[in-house]
C-alpha angles and dihedrals in degrees: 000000000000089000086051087058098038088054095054084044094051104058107023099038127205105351130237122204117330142228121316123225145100134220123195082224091193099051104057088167100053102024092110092057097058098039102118138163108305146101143299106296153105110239120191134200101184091261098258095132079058092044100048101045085048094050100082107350095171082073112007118202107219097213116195087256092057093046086060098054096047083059089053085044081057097046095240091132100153083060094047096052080058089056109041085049089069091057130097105275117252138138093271095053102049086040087056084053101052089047089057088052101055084043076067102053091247101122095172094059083047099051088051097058103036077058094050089050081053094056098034083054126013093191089053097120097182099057086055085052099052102036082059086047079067101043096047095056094044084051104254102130105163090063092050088045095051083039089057087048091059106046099051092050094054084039112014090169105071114097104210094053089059081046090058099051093048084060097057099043091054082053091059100039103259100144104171099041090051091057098055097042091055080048095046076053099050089044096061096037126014105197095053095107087048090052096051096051092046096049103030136071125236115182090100086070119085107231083249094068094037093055092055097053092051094050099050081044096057090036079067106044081053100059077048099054099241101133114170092050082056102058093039089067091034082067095043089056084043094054101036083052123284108149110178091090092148098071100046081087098061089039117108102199081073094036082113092071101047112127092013109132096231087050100057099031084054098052079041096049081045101042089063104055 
C-alpha cells in the first residue's frame, strides 16, 4: 500500500484540484441523464426512482414520488423541487430536494435540506455524502472529509462514498489514505472507476490532475489482474500528460503486465514519441 502511495508521490507531486465529474452512483440506469455541470463527486439519492420503475414494469404505477423524479431525470429540477415539496416530508425527500438544488447550482438551498434529511434521520447515509459532495467543492476539506466519515460508518458498503473520501484525501495530500480508500472502493464494487468515468464529466479537471488519478487507478486494476482495464488507463495518464514512462517498467505495482503485449506496445508506441 505505502509503495502504492510513495509511487504517485513520486512522480505528480503535491496535487491541485481533481477530476471533475459526477456520477448519480444509485441510478445506474438514468445517471447519465442527471449528470450536469458540476464537480468531482458521487451524489445519491437512496435508489428509489430505480426501485420504483423496476417494481412492475408490465404496468408501472407513477406515484407522485416517482413523477417527481422523472422530472429530475429530465432536468427539470426547478419543477421537481415543486413537486417533491408536496410530498410527505422524510430524509429522502429532502434529501431528493437538496440534490436538485445543487443540480441547480444553489448550494445553499442544497446544504439546508440535506441538513434537514440528516435531522429528520441520523442513519440517512446518503444526506452525509452529499452534503460532503458540497463542502468538498467549496474546499473545505476537513468537513467532507468528517461527512464521508459518516456516511460510510452508518453505510460502509457502498462504493461511491469510499470514492469520495479517496478524493478528498488526495485534495488534501493524504496520499496514502487516498489510496486505500480508492482501493476500500474497488473492493466493494469493480467497475466503480468505470462508472465514474461513464457517467461523469471531466473538462473542469486540468490533464495534470487527471493524469494522477488514472495512474493510481491502473496501478489498481493491476494488483487485481485486470489487466486490460489497467493499460487502458495507463494510456489515458499517458495521454492526459504523465511523462515518467520510463519507470512504469521497474514499478511493481505494474510487475503483472510485464510481457503483455498492450502493455509493452503501448510503453513502445510511447517511448517514440
Amino acid at each position: 500500500m505505502k509503495s502504492s502511495t510513495q509511487s504517485v508521490v513520486r512522480r505528480f507531486g503535491v496535487p491541485t484540484l481533481l477530476l471533475a465529474f459526477i456520477a448519480l452512483a444509485s441510478h445506474p440506469a438514468s445517471a447519465q441523464q442527471l449528470v450536469s455541470s458540476a464537480e468531482h463527486m458521487a451524489i445519491t439519492d437512496h435508489g428509489s426512482l430505480h426501485q420504483q420503475s423496476s417494481a412492475s414494469t408490465d404496468n408501472p404505477v407513477v406515484t407522485p414520488e416517482l413523477s417527481a423524479d422523472l422530472l429530475a431525470a429530465h432536468q427539470n429540477y426547478q419543477a421537481a423541487i415543486d413537486a417533491y415539496q408536496l410530498l410527505t416530508p422524510s430524509a429522502a425527500v429532502y434529501n431528493k430536494i437538496g440534490i436538485a438544488y445543487q443540480r441547480l447550482g444553489k448550494n445553499s438551498d442544497a446544504r439546508y435540506y440535506y441538513d434537514k434529511a440528516i435531522k429528520a434521520d441520523r442513519q440517512f447515509a446518503p444526506a452525509y455524502n452529499n452534503y460532503g459532495t458540497i463542502e468538498y467543492h467549496d474546499r473545505d476539506l476537513k468537513h467532507a472529509e468528517r461527512l464521508y466519515h459518516k456516511s460510510i460508518k452508518i453505510d460502509a458498503k457502498t462504493a461511491s462514498f469510499w470514492s469520495n473520501l479517496g478524493s478528498t484525501y488526495m485534495a488534501e495530500a493524504k496520499y496514502r489514505d487516498a489510496v486505500e480508500a480508492y482501493q476500500r472502493a474497488f473492493i466493494i464494487d469493480s467497475g466503480i472507476f468505470q462508472e465514474i468515468a461513464i457517467n461523469g464529466i471531466r473538462e473542469y479537471a486540468s490533464q495534470d490532475d487527471l493524469a494522477k488519478i488514472d495512474l493510481c487507478f491502473a496501478q489498481i486494476y493491476a494488483q487485481a489482474g485486470m489487466k486490460d482495464l489497467a493499460v487502458e488507463y495507463l494510456r489515458k495518464a499517458l495521454t492526459e500528460g504523465f511523462h515518467d514512462k520510463e519507470s512504469l517498467n521497474k514499478d511493481q505495482q505494474f510487475a503483472t503486465l510485464h510481457g503483455d503485449p498492450a502493455f509493452e506496445q503501448l510503453l513502445a508506441t510511447e517511448h517514440k514519441k
